[in-house]
ZAMARGU-4260 file (C-alpha; in steps of 0.2 Angstrom, whole numbers, plus 5000, padded with zeros to 4 digits):
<rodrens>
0) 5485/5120/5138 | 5483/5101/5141 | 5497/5089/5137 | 5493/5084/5117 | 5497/5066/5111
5) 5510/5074/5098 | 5523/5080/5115 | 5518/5065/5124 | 5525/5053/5112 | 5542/5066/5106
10) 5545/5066/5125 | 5541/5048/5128 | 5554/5044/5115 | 5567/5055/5123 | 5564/5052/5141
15) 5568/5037/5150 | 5573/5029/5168 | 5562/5041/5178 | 5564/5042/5198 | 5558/5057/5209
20) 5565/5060/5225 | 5551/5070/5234 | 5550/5079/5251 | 5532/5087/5256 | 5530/5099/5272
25) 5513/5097/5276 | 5515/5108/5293 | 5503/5122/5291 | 5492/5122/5279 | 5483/5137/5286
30) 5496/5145/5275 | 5486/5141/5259 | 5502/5132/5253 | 5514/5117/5257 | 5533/5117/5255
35) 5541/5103/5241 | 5558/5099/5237 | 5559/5086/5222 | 5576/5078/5214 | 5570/5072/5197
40) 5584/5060/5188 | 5581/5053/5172 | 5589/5049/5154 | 5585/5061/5138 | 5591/5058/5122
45) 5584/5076/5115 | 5594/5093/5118 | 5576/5100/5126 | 5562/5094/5137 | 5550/5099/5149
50) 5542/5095/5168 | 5524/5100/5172 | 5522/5110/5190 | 5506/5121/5190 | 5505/5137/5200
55) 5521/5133/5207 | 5527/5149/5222 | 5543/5154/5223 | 5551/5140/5211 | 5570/5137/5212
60) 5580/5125/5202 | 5598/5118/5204 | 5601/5107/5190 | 5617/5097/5184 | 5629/5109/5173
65) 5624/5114/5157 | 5606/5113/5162 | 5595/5129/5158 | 5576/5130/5164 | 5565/5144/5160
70) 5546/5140/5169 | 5530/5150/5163 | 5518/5144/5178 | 5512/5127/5169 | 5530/5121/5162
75) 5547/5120/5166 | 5555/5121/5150 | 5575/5114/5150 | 5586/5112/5139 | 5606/5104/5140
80) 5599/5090/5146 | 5606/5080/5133 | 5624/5084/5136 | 5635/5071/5146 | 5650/5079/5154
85) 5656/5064/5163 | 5674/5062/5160 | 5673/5044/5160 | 5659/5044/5145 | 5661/5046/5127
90) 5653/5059/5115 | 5636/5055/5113 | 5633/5046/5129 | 5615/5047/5137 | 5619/5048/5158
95) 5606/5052/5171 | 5603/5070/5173 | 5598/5078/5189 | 5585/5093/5191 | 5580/5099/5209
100) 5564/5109/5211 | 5561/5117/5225 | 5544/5128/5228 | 5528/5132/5238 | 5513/5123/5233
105) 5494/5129/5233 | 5482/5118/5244 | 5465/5116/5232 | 5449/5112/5240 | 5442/5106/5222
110) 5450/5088/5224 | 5460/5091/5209 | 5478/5092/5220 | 5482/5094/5237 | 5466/5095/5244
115) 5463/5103/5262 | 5448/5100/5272 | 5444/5105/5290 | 5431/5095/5298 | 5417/5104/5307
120) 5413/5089/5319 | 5429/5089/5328 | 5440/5105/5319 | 5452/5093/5313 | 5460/5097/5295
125) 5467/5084/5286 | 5476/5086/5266 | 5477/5071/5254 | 5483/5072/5236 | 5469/5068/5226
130) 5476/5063/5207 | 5473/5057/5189 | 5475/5063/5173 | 5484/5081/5171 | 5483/5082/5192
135) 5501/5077/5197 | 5510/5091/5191 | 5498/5100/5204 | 5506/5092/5216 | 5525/5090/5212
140) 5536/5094/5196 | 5534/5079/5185 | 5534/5071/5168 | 5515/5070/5168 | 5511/5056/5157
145) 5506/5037/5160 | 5521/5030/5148 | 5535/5036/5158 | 5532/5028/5172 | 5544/5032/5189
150) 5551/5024/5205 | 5546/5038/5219 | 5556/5040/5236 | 5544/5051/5247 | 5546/5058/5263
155) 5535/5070/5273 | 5534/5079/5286 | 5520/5083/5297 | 5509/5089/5312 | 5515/5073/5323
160) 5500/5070/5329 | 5495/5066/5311 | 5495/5049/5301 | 5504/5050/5284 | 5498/5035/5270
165) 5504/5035/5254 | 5510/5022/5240 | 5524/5013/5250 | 5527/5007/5266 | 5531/5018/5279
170) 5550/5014/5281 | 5553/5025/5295 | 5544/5038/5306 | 5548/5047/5320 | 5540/5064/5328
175) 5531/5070/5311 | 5544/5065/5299 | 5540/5051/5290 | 5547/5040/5276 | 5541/5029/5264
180) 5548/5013/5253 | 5552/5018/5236 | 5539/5014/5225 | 5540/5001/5210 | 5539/5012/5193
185) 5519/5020/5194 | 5513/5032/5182 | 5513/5049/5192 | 5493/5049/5191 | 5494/5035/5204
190) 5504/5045/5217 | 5495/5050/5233 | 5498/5054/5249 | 5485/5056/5263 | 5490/5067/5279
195) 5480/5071/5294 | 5472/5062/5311 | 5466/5047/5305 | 5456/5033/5313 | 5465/5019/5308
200) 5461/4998/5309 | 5477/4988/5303 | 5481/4970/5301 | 5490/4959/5289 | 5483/4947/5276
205) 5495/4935/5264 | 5511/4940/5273 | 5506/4960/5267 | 5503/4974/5277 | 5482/4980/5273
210) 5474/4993/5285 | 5457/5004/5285 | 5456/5020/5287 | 5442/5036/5291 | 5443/5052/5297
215) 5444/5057/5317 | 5426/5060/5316 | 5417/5044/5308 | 5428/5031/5319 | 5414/5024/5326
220) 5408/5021/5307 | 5422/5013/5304 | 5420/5004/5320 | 5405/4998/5314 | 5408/4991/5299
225) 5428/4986/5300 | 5423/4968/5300 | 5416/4968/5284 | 5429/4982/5276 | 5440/4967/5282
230) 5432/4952/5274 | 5426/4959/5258 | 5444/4964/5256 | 5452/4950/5262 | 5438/4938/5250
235) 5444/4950/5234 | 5462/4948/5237 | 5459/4931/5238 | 5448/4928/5223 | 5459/4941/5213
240) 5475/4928/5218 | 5465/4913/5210 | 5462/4921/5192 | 5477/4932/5192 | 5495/4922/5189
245) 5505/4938/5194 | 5503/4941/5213 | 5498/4958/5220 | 5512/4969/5213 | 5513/4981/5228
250) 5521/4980/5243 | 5503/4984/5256 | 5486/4989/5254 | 5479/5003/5263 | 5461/5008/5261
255) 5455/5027/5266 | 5439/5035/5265 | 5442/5053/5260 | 5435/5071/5261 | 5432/5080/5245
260) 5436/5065/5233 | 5428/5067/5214 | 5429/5051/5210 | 5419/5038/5219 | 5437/5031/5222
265) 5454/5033/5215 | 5466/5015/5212 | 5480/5024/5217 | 5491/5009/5222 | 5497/5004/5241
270) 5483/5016/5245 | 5466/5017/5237 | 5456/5032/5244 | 5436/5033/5241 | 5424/5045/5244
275) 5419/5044/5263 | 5399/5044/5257 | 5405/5028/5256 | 5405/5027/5275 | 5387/5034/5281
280) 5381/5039/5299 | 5368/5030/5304 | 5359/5014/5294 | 5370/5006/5282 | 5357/5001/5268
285) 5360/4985/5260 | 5361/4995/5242 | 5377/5004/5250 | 5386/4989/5255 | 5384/4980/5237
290) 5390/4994/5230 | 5405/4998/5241 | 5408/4978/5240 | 5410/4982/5221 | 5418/4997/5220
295) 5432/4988/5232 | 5434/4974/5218 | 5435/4988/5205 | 5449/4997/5213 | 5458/4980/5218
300) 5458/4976/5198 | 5467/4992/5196 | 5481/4985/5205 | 5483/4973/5191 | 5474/4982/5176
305) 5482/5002/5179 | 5494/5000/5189 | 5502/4984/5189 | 5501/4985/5167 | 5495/5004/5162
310) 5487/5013/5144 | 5501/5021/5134 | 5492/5036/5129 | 5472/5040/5135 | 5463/5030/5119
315) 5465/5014/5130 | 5455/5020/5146 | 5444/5007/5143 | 5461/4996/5145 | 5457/5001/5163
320) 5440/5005/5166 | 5431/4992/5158 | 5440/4980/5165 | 5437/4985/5183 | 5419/4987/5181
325) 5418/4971/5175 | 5428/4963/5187 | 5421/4973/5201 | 5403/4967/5199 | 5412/4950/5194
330) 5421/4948/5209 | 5409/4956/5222 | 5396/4944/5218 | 5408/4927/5216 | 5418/4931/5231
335) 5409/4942/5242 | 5392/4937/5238 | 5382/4953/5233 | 5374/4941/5217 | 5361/4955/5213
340) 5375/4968/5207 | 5371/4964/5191 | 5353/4969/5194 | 5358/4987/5201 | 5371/4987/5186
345) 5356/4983/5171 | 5344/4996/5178 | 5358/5010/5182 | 5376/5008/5174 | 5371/4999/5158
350) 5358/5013/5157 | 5369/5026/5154 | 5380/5018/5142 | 5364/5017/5133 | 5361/5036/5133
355) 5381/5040/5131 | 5380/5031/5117 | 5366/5041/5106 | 5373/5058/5110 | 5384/5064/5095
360) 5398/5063/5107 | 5399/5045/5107 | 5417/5036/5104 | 5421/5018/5102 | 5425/5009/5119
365) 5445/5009/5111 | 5443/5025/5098 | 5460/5028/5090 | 5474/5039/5098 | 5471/5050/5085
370) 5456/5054/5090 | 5460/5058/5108 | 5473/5074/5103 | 5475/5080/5120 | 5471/5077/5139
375) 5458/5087/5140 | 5448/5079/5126 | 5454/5061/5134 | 5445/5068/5150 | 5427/5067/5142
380) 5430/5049/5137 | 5428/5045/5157 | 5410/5041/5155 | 5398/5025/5153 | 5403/5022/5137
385) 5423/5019/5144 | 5416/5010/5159 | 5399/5001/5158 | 5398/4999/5140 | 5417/4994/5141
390) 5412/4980/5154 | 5395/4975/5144 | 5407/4971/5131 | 5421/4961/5141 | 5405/4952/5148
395) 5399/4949/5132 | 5417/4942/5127 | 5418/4931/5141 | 5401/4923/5137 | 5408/4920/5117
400) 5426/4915/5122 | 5424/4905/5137 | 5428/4910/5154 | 5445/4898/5154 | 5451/4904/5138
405) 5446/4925/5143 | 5457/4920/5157 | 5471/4913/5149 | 5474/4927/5137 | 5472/4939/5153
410) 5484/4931/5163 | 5496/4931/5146 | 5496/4949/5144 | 5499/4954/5162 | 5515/4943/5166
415) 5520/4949/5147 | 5518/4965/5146 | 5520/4969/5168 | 5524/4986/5173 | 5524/4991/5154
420) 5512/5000/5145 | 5500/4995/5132 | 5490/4996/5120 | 5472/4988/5112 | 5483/4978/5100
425) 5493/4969/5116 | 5476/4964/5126 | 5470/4956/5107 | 5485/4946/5104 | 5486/4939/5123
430) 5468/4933/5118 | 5471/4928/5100 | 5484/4919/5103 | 5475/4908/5117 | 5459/4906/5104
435) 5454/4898/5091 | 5442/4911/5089 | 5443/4927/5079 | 5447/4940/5092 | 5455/4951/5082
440) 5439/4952/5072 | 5430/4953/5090 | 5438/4967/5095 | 5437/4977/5078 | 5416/4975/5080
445) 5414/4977/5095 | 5427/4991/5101 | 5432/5000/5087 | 5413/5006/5083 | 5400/5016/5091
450) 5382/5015/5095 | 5373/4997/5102 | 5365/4985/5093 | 5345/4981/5094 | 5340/4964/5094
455) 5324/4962/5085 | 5311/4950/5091 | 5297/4946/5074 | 5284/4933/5074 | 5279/4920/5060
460) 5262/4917/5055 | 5261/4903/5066 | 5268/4912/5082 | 5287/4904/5078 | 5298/4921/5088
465) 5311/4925/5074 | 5328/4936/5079 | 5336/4949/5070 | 5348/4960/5072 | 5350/4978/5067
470) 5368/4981/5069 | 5385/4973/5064 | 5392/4964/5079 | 5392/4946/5084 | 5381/4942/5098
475) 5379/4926/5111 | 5364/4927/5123 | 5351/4918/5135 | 5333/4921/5125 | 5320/4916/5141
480) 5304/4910/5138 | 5288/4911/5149 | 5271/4904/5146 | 5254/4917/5150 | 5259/4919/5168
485) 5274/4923/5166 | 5280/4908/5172 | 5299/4900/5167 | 5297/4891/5150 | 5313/4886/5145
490) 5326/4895/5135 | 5340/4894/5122 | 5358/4902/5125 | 5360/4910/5105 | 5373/4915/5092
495) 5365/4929/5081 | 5374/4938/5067 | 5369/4940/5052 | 5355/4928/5050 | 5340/4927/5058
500) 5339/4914/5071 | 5322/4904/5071 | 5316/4897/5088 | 5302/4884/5084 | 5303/4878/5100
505) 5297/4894/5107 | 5279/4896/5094 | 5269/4903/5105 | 5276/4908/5121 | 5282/4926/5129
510) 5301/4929/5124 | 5314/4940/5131 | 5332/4941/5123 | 5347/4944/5136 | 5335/4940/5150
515) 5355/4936/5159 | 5361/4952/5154 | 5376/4945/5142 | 5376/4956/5128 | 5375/4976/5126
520) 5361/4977/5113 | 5345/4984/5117 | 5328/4973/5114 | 5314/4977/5103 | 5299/4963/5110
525) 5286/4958/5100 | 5268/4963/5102 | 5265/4948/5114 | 5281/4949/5123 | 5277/4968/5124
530) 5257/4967/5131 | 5264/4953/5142 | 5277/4964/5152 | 5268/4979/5152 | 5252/4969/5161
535) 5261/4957/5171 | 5280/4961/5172 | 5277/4958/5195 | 5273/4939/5190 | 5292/4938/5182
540) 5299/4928/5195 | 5317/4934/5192 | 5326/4951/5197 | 5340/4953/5183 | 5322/4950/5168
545) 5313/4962/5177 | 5329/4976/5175 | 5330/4970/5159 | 5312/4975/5156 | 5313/4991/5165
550) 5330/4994/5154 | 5318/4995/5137 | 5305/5007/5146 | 5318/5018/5150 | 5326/5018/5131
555) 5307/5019/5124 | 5304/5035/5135 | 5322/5042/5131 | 5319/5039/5112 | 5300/5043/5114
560) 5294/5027/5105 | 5286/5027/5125 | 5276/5044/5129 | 5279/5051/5145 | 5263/5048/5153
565) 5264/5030/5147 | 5277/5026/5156 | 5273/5036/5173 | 5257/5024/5171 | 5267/5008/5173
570) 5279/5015/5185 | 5261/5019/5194 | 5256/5002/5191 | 5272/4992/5194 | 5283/5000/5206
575) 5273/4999/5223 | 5274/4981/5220 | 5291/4979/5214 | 5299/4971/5227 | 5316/4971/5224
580) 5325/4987/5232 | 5339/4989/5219 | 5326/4990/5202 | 5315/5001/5213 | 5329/5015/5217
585) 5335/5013/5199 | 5319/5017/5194 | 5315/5031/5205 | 5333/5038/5203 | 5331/5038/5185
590) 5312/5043/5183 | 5313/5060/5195 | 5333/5062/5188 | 5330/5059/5171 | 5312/5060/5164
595) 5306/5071/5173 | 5316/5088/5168 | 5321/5079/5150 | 5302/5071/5147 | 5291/5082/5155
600) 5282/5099/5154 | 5285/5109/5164 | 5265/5112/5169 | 5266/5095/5170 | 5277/5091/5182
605) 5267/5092/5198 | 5255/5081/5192 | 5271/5070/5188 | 5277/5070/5205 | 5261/5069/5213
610) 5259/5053/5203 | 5276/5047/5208 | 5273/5050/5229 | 5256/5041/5227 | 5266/5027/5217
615) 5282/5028/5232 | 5268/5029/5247 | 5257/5013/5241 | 5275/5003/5240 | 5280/5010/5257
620) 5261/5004/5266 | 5263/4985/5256 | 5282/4983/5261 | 5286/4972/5275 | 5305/4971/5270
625) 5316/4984/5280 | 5328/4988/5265 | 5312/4990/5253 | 5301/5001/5266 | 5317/5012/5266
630) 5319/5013/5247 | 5300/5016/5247 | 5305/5031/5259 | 5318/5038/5249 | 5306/5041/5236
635) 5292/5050/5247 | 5306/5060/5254 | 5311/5068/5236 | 5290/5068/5232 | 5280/5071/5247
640) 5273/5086/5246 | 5263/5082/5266 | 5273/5092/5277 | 5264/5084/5293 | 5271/5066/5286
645) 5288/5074/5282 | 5289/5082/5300 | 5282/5067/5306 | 5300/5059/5301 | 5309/5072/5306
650) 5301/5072/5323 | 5304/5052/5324 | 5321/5051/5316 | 5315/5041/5306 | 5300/5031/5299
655) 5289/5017/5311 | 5306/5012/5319 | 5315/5011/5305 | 5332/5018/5307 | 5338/5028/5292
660) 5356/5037/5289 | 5361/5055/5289 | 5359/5058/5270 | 5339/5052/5269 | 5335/5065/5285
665) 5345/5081/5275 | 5334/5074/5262 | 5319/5075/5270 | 5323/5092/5276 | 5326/5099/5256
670) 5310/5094/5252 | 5302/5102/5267 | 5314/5117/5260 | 5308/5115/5242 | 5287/5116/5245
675) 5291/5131/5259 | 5289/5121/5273 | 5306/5126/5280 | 5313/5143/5282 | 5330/5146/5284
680) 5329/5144/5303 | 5323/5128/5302 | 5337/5123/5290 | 5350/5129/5302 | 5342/5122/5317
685) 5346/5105/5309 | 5363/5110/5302 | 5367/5114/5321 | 5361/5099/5326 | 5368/5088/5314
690) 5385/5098/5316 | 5396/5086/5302 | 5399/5091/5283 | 5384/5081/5281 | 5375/5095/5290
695) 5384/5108/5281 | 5382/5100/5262 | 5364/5096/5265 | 5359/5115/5274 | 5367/5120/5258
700) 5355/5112/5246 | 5340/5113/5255 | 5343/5133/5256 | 5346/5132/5240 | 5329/5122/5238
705) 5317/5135/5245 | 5306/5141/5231 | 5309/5162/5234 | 5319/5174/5223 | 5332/5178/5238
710) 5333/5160/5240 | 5338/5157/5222 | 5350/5172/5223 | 5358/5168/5238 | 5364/5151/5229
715) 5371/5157/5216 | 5379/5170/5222 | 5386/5157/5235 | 5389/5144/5219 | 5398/5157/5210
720) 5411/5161/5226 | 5431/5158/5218 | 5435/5148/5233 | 5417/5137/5232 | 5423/5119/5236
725) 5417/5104/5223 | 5405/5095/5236 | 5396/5114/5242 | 5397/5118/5223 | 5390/5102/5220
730) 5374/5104/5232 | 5372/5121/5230 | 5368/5117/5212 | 5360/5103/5215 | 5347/5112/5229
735) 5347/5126/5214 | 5337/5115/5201 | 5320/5108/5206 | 5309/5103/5194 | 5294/5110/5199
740) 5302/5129/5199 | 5306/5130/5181 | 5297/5145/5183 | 5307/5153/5197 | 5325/5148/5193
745) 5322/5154/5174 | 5332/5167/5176 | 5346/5155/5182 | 5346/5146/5167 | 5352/5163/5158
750) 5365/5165/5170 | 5371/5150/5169 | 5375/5148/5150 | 5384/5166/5153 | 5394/5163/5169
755) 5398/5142/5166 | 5412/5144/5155 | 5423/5154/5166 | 5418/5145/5181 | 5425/5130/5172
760) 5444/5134/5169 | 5446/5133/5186 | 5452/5114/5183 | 5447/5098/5176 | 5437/5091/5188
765) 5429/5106/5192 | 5423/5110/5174 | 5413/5092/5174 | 5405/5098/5191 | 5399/5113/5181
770) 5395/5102/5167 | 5384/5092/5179 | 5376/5106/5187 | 5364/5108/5171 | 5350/5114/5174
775) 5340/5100/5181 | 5322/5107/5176 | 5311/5107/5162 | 5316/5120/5145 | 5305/5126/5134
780) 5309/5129/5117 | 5317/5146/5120 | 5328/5141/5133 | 5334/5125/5123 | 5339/5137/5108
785) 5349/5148/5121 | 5359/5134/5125 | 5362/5128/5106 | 5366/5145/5103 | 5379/5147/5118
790) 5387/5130/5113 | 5400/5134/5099 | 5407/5149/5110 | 5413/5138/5123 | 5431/5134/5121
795) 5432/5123/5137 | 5431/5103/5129 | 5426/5096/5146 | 5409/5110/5146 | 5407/5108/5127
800) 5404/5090/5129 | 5394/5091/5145 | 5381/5104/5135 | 5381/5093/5118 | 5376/5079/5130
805) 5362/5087/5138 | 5356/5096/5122 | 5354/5075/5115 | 5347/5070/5131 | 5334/5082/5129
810) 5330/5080/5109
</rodrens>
């Protein structure tokens, strides 16, 4: 049972003046459990109330007089805690109460808690608390909700050999004992603490303490790329100190790149933690670095948008979320000077808000509490729609407010409303009050609805392009214009509602709405815009019109206005010649990701692929650009189905000299796994010699890749196991489901609609891994019923919406 909004607002009403006082042994954690002693004071004007603490060994509590407690493995139920027996205080008075906890924990290796990881390079174990919504009480007894809000005195003790980071300052530390600053009042999502033998690069920055830091094993990554860890931080902090009035709230900034992490990162402030894919052995592609230059100025935002001001209740995620996506693209490209993020994020990101936003499940960027009920349904809403529609639409309100005035009500609403919580009406009154624009009105269109807007471009008698719009939201965009050869013609920056808008001026010529990517609407061309693209689209001279191109083909092909074989034809035709490495992964990431199991029979899936490594190895031979010859590789290595060539690599590490990282060679040995090229020998003869969790994830999938029954079996009986981790779940799975065996893994299909839903109770987190997981490969008609038919049995919300989802993707 998830927290419901109905508890959450009784016991935010009740509860005030929150501080934790928390001690973590981290000694041992062979044990399978770490020791916690946690003093919780606070206010409560109610008789009852209740701390979260999940799974909690050998509980104990020593609360003030008068205090009961009765805990039933999720909750600790007390009552009296309204009752002042000062002698000092009236009848009536609210004091502080006091409730000590002390217990054994369990380590998780699901990253949903107090995650334990031993490392297979070096032995080394390291145990971080991963958290987020519903997670603290995981980790420690708390009031698990966003409004009430905590100081939180930590102290640790540890291996002394170890490094312990967490929110704070370490304020004192001596031979594995280690405390930290109190914090300033946090939610308890934003609590973390990450132990273990860390590789660590400090210095300071605007008088604050910042630091990097890796596990034992990648310190010569880190090595490697401290310099620019260094200045892309030190260029966002900056930046971030220009548009934001309120300084950085926190008192240091550490940066850690994690084990077992499910998000790509987690804001938690005083010490961000990200994935450490993040951190790659071998080449560091130039794709990587945009998008870890980005996902840097994402978290950052979160210092001031999360953290610094936090959402009341889970119907403002995109109080959050939007706003970091867009400032992280924002900021990455004026500060650090990746300018073609908004390229990867029109071709990818904006993608996905698209299709998120035709499934049934779709939900306004700001939907109403009311229609978030509890914590579990509020764990769906972390999707595109949250975070790239969200920051389409904060772009789009930037481009019709004005940059100076968007900033004005931003910088208004975070000194107002500082380490408070909020809601959408607090964000629109900061910016109506700055405008002499409707925001309000703003606001109601464009967050409060669902679905996208198509903008429709029509042609007079006489060749005049006439917009319309199909939807109810007020749009301002760049419309480009291009003459026969696709050469730059001029264009108009438009206000369209709901009149058409006329553009004389453009009789004649090629059109292309958004071409600057302003708006979240998709395009409808005309005929001559349409023939145009499809014939010529390499003449289009910039990146961002081109993704914006590929963006229609891949909502034509996703609402099948575009057949399948049509649109393999211009990825045949175009991509080889593509020469901008961020549309050419997008496409091949969405084309063999998404088309092919969702688009295409399944007897017609080797001719797909066959189609697509021909496509991939005539890009590869007419590259001369490093990062576009390895893009070009990436998509032979997932293709290819010449083991000699694929060997070849293998023998070479790598391609004609061309250094490539870790992640490409394991890829390059799945394939070889997945056409039989590679027996499990072969597979462990590389996991021996890779001997990293790189090696160990990627043997997994490529195992799981070989195209045999025992093959098959084998990986799901090792995707099944209780103790499976997230990231072995995730690769066995992933290995599990290639396309072209939709014959072989049929069976697999069955079992999974069976044995998902209990696999999914283990947590959260772990349910939208299961969700994820899929099947990956063509279904025929049959198999599509099962799932319809298996859906309205599952009881976990998280699975539900996973399988609704995929049932819209594929309809």
């Amino acid at each position: 049972m998830s927290l419901t909004l109905a508890e959450a607002r009784a016991r935010a009403a009740a509860v005030s003046d929150v501080h934790y006082a928390l001690a973590l042994d981290l000694t041992d954690p062979s044990q399978g459990t770490y020791g916690l002693r946690c003093q919780v004071t606070f206010q409560c004007s109610e008789e009852t109330t209740f701390l979260e603490v999940t799974d909690a060994v050998g509980l104990e509590v020593d609360a003030d007089p008068g205090v009961g407690w009765s805990y039933d493995g999720k909750r600790l139920h007390l009552s009296g805690v309204d009752r002042c027996r000062h002698p000092e205080h009236q009848p009536g008075d609210v004091c502080p109460r006091r409730v000590v906890v002390t217990a054994r924990m369990p380590y998780v290796t699901d990253g949903d808690g107090m995650h334990t990881f031993t490392d297979p390079a070096d032995g080394e174990t390291y145990v971080a608390a991963y958290l987020g919504m519903d997670v603290a009480q995981k980790v420690f007894p708390c009031f698990d909700q966003n409004d009430l809000k905590a100081l939180v005195d930590l102290e640790v003790t540890a291996d002394p050999a170890w490094t312990v980071l967490a929110n704070g300052r370490v304020h004192h530390q001596h031979d594995g004992h280690w405390e930290f600053a109190t914090t300033l009042p946090i939610p308890t999502a934003m609590f973390v603490v990450c132990a273990g033998p860390w590789h660590s690069r400090t210095w300071e920055h605007a008088g604050l303490p910042f630091g990097w830091h890796a596990r034992a094993s990648l310190a010569d990554e880190l090595d490697r790329d401290f310099d620019e860890l260094r200045s892309t931080t030190e260029r966002c902090f900056d930046h971030y100190a220009s548009l934001f009035d309120e300084p950085m709230p926190f008192d240091s900034y550490d940066q850690a790149f994690v084990p077992g992490q499910n998000w790509g990162a987690l804001e938690t402030p005083g010490c961000v933690t990200y994935r450490d894919e993040y951190l790659p052995r071998g080449r560091l592609t130039d794709r990587l670095r945009a998008a870890r230059a980005s996902t840097i100025a994402h978290e950052m935002a979160h210092m001031w948008f999360g953290d610094l001001v936090t959402m009341t209740w889970w119907e403002d995620t995109w109080l959050q979320e939007s706003f970091a996506d867009y400032m992280g693209v924002r900021v990455a490209g004026d500060a650090v000077g990746h300018h073609d993020l908004l390229v990867a994020f029109e071709t990818a990101r904006k993608v996905n808000a698209y299709r998120a936003d035709a499934r049934r499940s779709t939900h306004p960027v700001a939907p109403e509490a009311e229609d978030v009920p509890d914590v579990d349904a509020a764990a769906t809403n972390f999707d595109m729609i949250s975070y790239a529609k969200g920051g389409s639409s904060l772009r789009q309100l930037v481009t019709w407010l004005g940059d100076e005035t968007f900033l004005a009500g931003v910088n208004a609403y975070l000194s107002q409303h500082r380490f408070g919580n909020t809601r959408l009406t607090d964000f629109v009154a900061a910016l109506d009050a700055v405008s002499d624009r409707d925001a309000v009105g703003w606001a109601d269109a464009w967050l409060r609805t669902t679905g996208f807007d198509t903008v429709r471009v029509e042609r007079e008698a006489d060749g005049t392009p006439v917009l319309h719009r199909d939807g109810s939201r007020p749009h301002r965009f760049w419309v480009a214009s291009y003459d026969d050869a696709l050469s730059p013609a001029g264009g108009h920056l438009v206000d369209l509602g709901d009149e058409p808008v006329r553009l004389p001026e453009l009789r004649g010529r090629i059109v292309l709405p958004n071409a600057r990517s302003q708006t979240y609407a998709q395009v409808a061309l005309d005929d001559l815009s349409l023939a145009a693209f499809a014939d010529r689209l390499p003449r289009l001279d910039d990146p961002l019109a081109r993704a914006v191109v590929w963006g229609q083909w891949f909502e034509a092909v996703r609402t099948r206005r575009l057949a399948s074989h049509d649109y393999l034809d211009l990825v045949a035709r175009h991509l080889p010649v593509e020469p901008h490495p961020m549309i050419v992964g997008s496409v091949a990431t969405r084309t063999l990701g998404s088309v092919l199991p969702e688009r295409v029979a399944a007897a017609d899936v080797g001719d797909a692929v066959a189609s697509l490594s021909a496509a991939f190895a005539r890009g590869l031979a007419a590259a001369g650009d490093d990062e576009l010859r390895l893009v070009f590789v990436e998509g032979l290595a997932s293709t290819s189905r010449d083991a000699a060539l694929l060997e070849s690599w293998l023998d070479a590490d790598g391609v004609d000299g061309l250094e490539w990282y870790a992640g490409l060679r394991w890829r390059v040995v799945t394939r070889l796994a997945a056409i039989g090229a590679a027996d499990a020998a072969y597979v462990e003869g590389e996991r021996r010699r890779d001997g990293t969790v790189d090696g160990e994830i990627g043997a997994a999938r490529a195992l799981a890749a070989r195209p045999t029954a025992q093959a098959k079996a084998d990986a799901w009986a090792a995707a099944t196991d209780a103790g499976v981790s997230n990231r072995r779940f995730e690769a066995l799975t992933g290995g599990l489901w290639q396309p072209e065996q939709a014959a072989l893994v049929a069976p697999y299909v069955a079992r999974y609609l069976a044995e998902a839903p209990a696999l999914a109770e283990r947590g959260q987190a772990f349910a939208q891994a299961v969700g994820r997981a899929f099947p990956a490969v063509p279904l025929d008609a049959d198999q599509l019923a099962d799932v319809r038919a298996a859906v309205p049995a599952v009881t976990n919300t998280i699975l539900r919406r996973d399988w609704e989802d995929a049932l819209d993707d594929r309809g």
